[in-house]
Backbone as JSON, one array per atom type, in Angstrom:
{
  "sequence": "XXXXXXXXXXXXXXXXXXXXXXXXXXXXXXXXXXXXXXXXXXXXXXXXXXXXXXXXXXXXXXXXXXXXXXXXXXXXXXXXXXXXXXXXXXXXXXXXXXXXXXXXXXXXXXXXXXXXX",
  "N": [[0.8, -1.17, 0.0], [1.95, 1.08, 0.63], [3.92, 1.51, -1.64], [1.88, 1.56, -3.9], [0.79, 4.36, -2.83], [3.39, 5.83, -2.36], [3.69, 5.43, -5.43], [1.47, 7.34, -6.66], [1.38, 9.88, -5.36], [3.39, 10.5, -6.63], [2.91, 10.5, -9.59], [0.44, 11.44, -9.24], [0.78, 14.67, -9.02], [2.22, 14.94, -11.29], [1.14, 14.54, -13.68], [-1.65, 16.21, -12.64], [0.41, 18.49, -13.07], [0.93, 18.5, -15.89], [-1.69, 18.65, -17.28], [-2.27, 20.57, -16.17], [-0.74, 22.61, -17.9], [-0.56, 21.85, -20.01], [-3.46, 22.91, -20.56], [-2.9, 25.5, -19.84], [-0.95, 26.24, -21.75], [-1.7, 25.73, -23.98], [-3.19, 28.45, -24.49], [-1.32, 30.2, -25.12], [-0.05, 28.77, -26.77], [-1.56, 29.39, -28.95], [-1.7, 32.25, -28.89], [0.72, 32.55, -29.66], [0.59, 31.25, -32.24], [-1.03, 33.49, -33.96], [-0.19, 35.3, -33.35], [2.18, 35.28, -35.32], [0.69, 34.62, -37.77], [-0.2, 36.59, -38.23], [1.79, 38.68, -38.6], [3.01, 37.29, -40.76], [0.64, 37.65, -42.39], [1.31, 40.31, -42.34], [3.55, 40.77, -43.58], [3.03, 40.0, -46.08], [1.71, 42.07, -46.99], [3.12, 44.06, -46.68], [5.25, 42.86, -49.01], [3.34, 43.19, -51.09], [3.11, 46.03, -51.09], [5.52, 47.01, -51.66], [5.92, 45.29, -54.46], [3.84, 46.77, -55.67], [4.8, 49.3, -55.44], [7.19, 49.04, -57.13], [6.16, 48.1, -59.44], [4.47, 50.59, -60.21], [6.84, 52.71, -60.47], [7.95, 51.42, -62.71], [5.97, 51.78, -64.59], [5.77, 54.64, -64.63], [8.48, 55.52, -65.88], [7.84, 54.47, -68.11], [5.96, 55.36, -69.2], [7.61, 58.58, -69.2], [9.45, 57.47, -70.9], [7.77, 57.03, -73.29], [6.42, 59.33, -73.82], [8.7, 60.98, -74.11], [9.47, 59.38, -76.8], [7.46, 60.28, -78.68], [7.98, 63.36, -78.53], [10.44, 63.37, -79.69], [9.63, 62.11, -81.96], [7.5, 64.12, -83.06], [9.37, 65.96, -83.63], [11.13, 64.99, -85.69], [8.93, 64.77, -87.46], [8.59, 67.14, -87.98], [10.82, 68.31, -88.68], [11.35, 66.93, -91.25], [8.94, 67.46, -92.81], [9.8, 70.61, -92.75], [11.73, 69.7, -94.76], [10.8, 68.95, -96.78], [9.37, 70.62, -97.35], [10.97, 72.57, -98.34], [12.16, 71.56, -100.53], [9.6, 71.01, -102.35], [9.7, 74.14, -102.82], [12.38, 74.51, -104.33], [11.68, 72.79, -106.47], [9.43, 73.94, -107.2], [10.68, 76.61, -108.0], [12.66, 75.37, -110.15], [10.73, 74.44, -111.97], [9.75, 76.47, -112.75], [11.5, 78.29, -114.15], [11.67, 76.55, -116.08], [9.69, 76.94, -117.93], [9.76, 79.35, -118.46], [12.35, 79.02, -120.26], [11.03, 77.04, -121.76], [9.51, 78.58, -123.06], [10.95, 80.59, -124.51], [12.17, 79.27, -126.29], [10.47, 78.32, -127.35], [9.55, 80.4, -129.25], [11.85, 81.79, -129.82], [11.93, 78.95, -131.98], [9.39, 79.32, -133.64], [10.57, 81.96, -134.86], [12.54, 80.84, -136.18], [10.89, 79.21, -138.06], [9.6, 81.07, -139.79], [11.61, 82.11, -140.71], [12.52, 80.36, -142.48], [10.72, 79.97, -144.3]],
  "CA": [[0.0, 0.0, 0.0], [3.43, 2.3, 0.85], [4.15, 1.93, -2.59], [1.02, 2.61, -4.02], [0.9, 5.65, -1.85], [4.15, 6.62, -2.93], [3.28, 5.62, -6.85], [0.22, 7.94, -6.48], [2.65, 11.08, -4.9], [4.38, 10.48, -7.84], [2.0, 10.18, -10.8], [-0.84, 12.66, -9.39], [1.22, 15.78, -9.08], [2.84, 14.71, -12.59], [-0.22, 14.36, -14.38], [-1.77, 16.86, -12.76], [1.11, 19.29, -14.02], [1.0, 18.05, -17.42], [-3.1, 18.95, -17.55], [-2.48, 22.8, -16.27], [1.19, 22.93, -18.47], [-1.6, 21.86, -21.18], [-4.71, 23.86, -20.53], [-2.45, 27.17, -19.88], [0.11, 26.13, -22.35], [-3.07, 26.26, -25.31], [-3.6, 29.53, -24.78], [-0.09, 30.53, -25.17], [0.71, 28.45, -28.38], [-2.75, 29.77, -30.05], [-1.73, 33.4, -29.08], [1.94, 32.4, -30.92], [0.04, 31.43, -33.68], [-2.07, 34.35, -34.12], [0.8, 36.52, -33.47], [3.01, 34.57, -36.76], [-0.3, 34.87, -38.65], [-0.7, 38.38, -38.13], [3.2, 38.56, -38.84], [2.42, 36.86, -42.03], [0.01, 38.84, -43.01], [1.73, 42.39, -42.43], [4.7, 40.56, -44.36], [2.45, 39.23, -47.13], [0.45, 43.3, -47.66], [4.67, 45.07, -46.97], [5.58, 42.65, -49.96], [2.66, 43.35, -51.98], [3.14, 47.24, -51.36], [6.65, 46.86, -52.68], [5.37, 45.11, -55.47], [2.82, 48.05, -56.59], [5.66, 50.57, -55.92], [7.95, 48.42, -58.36], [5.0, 48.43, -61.29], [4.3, 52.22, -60.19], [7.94, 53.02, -60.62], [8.27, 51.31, -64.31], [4.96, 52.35, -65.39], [5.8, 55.43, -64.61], [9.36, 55.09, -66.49], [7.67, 53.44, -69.27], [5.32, 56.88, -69.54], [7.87, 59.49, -69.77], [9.79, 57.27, -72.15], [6.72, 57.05, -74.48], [6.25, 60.63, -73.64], [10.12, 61.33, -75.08], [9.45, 59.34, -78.07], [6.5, 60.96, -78.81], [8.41, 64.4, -78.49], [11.56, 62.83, -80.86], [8.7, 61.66, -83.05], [7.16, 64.93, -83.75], [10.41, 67.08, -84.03], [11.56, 64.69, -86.74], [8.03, 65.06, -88.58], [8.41, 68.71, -88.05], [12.31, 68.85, -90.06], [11.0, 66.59, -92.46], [8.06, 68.44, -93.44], [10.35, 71.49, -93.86], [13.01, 69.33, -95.78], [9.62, 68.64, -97.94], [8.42, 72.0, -98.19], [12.08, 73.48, -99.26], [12.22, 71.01, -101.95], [8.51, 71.7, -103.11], [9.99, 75.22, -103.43], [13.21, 74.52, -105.0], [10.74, 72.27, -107.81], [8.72, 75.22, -108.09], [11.68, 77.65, -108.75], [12.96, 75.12, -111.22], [9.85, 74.86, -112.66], [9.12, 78.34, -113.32], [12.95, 78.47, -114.83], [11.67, 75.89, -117.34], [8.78, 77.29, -118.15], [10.38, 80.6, -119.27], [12.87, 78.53, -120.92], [10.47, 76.78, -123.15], [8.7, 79.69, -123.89], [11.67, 81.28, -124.98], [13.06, 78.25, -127.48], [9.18, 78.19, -128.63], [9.68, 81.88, -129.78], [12.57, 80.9, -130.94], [11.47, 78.08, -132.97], [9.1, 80.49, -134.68], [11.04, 82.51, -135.65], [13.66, 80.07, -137.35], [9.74, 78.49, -138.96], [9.3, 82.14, -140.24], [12.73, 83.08, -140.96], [12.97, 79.24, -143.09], [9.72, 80.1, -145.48]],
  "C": [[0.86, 1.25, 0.0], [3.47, 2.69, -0.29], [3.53, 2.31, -3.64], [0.64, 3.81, -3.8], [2.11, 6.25, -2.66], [4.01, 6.79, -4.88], [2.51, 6.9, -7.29], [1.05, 9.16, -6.31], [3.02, 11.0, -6.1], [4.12, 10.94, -9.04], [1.13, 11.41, -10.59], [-0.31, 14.21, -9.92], [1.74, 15.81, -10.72], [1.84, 15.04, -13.55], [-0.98, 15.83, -13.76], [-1.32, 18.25, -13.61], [1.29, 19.66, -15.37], [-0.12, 18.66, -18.03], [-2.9, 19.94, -17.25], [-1.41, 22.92, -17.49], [0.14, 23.2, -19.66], [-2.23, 22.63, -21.82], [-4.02, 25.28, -20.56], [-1.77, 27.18, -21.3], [-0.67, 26.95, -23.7], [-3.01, 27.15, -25.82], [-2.71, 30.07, -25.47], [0.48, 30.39, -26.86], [-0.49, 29.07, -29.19], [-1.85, 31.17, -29.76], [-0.51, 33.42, -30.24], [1.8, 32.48, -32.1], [-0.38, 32.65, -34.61], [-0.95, 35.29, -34.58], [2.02, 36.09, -34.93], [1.92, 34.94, -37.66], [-0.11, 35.86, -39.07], [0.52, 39.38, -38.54], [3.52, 38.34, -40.09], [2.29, 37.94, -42.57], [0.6, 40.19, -43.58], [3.26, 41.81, -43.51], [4.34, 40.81, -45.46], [2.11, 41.26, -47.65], [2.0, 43.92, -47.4], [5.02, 44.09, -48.44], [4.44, 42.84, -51.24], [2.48, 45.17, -52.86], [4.44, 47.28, -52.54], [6.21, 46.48, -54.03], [4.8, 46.14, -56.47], [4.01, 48.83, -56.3], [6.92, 50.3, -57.15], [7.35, 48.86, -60.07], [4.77, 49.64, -61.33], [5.52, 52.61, -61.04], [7.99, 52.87, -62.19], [7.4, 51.36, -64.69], [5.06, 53.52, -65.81], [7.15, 56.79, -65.69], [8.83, 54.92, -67.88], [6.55, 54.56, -70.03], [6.19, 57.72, -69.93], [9.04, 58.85, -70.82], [9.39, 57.52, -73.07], [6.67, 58.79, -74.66], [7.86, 61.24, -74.88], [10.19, 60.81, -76.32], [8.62, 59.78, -78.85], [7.29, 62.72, -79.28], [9.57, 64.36, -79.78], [10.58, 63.0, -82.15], [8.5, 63.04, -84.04], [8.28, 65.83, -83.91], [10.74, 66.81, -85.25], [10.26, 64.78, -87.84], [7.99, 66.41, -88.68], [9.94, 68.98, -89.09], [11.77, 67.6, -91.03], [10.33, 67.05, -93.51], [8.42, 69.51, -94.11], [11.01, 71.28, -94.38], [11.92, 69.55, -97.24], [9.15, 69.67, -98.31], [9.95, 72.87, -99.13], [12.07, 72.44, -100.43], [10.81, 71.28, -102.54], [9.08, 73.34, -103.69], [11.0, 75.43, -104.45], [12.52, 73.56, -106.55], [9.99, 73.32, -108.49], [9.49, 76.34, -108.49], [11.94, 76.71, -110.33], [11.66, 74.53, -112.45], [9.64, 75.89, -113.65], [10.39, 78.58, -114.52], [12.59, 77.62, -116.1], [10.49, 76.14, -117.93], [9.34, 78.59, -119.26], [11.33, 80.08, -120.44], [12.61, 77.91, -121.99], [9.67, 77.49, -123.69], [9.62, 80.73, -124.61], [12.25, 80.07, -125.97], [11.44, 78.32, -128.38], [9.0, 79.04, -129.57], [10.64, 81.47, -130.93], [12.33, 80.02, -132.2], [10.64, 78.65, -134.1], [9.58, 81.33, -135.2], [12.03, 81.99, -136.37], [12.68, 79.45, -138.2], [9.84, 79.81, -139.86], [10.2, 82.84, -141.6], [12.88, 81.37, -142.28], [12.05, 79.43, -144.67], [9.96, 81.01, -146.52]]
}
């Protein structure tokens, strides 16, 4: 019966201990949890910010590029245009120059028809 008795001493307090260590312990590892979760989380929405300030960043990049080629774009349709308009003019000078020119050989020509009869 001693050693029953002493078994018992032995085992109750043990067991008991084990069932509070347990029941308190619970609370403890859930709050851990919660608190990693929640740890998580604020990780998970700081790497997602990063993220959007990444795509912000080269969207934003990727605008005043377009923007600069856009600006390139129209400068070079603007000296082309006047490469295109000084040659329209230099056609219409030499135009006009051949104009006078065959109106002066046509003269000409009449009068060597005139001067032949």
């Amino acid at each position: 019966m001693d050693t029953l008795k002493e078994i018992l001493i032995l085992i109750v307090p043990t067991i008991s201990g084990g069932l509070t260590g347990f029941f308190f312990g619970r609370g403890k590892y859930r709050a851990e949890v919660e608190g990693i979760r929640a740890h998580n989380d604020t990780e998970m929405i700081n790497n997602a910010k990063s993220i959007i300030e990444l795509y912000k960043k080269e969207l934003d990049e990727i605008q005043e590029r377009n923007h600069q080629k856009f600006l390139d774009f129209t400068k070079m349709s603007d000296q082309k245009i006047e490469l295109l308009q000084q040659e329209i003019n230099i056609n219409k000078r030499i135009i006009t120059s051949l104009k006078k020119e065959n109106t002066g050989l046509r003269k000409r020509v009449r009068e060597l028809e005139k001067s032949a009869k």
